[in-house]
Each structure stands twice: as structure tokens, then as C-alpha cells.
C-alpha positions in Angstrom: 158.1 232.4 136.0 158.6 229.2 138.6 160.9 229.7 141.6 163.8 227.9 140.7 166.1 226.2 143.2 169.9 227.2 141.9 173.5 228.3 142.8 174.6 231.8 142.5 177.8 232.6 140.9 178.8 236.4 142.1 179.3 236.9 146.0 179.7 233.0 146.5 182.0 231.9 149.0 182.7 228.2 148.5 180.1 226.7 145.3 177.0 229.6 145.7 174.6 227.0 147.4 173.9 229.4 150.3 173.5 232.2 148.3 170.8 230.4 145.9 168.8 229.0 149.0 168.2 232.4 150.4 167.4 233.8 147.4 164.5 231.1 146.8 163.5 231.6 150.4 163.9 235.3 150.3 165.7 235.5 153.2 169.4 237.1 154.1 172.1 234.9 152.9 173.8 234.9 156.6 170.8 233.7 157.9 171.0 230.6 155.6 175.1 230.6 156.0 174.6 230.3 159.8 172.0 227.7 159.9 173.6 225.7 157.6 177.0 225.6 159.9 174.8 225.0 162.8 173.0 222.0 160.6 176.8 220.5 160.1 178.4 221.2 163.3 175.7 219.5 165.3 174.6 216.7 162.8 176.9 216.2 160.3 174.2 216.0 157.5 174.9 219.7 156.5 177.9 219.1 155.1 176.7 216.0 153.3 173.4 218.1 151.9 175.7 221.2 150.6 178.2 219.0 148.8 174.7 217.1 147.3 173.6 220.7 146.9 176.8 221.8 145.3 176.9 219.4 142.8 173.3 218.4 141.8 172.1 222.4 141.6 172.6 224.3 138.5 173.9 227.9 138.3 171.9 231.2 138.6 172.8 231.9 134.2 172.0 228.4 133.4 168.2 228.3 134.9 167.8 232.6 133.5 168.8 231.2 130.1 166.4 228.6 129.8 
């Protein structure tokens, strides 16, 4: 099976994107969660790229069921 860029739904804490990312990457989700908030505090386009992310990624049960 491909590695699959998607958006978990169980231990989210705003839309899942975070929790998807460091699952692809294979890395802890705080890891992701505190880059990420760097990314936005300091540039602004992290906020832009998770609401992209958030809304253009599909969830976790709708890539397994394919």
C-alpha cells in the first residue's frame, strides 16, 4: 500500500491535519504541532497551509476504505 497524505479523526485537536502529517512522516505528532505554530507565528503561511491542508486532505476512514 502507497503512503497516503490524510487527516486523522480520533486525538485531533482542531481538523486532524497535524495528526495525519506525522503519521506520513512517522514522526511524534508534537513535533509536527510545534513546528507548525512556529511556521505560523513567524511567517504567517502556516496558518494559510493548515486551513489549505484542512480542507483539501481527506480523512484517515476515507483513504483505508478505498
Amino acid at each position: 500500500m502507497a503512503k497516503r497524505l490524510y487527516k486523522i479523526e480520533y486525538g485531533r485537536k482542531i481538523f486532524g491535519v497535524c495528526g495525519g502529517v506525522a503519521e506520513y512522516l512517522n514522526v511524534d505528532v508534537v513535533v509536527v504541532r510545534i513546528l507548525w505554530g512556529v511556521l505560523g507565528l513567524l511567517y504567517g503561511t502556516g496558518i494559510l497551509l493548515y486551513l489549505v491542508c484542512a480542507f483539501v486532505l481527506p480523512n484517515k476512514s476515507e483513504v483505508i476504505n478505498d
